[in-house]
N, C-alpha and C positions, 0 to 999 in steps of 0.2 A: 661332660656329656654334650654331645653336638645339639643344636636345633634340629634338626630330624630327630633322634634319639625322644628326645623332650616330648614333640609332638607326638612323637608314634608311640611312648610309654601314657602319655596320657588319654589317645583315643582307647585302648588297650584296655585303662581303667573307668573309661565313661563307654564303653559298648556293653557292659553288664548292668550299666544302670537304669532302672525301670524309666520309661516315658511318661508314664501317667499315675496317678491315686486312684484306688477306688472306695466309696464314701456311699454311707446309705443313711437315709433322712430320718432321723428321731423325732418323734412327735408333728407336728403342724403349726401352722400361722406363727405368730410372734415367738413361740417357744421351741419354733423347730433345732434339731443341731443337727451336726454330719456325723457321723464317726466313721473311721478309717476302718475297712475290712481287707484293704489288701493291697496288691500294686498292678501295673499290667505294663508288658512291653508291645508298641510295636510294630510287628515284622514288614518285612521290604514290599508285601505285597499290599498291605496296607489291611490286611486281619491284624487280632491283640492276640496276644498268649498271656493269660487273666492266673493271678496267683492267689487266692480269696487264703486271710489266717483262719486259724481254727478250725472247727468242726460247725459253723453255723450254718442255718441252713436260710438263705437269702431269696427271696421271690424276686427282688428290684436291687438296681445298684446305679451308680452315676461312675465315669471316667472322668477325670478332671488332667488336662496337660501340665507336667510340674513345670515349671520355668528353671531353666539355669540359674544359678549363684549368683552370676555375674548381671542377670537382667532382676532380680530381685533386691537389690539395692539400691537399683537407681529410682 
């Protein structure tokens, strides 16, 4: 497979992937936690297209940016 090929099979398989988590706050102060309710992409125009799991019903939520693979190693 070419370099081109490579690159353009792998933008292919990272343009479906979510940009952000979204996370909502459990309890308060020292014992607060996040938990993950969903993912969001997004779009060119700089709005999100928000995918929330389940059936819950959310008042408040937080967007958090995922970092790449490659910048969470280092």
């Amino acid at each position: 497979m070419t370099e081109t090929a490579q690159t353009n099979s792998t933008e292919s398989q990272n343009a479906n992937l979510p940009t952000h988590v979204a996370k909502t706050r459990m309890a308060y102060g020292k014992k607060a936690t996040y938990e993950q309710i969903g993912v969001a992409w997004q779009n060119d125009d700089g709005s999100f297209y928000i995918k929330l799991y389940g059936t819950q019903v959310v008042s408040n939520f937080s967007l958090y940016s995922l970092q790449p693979k490659d910048d969470q190693q280092s």
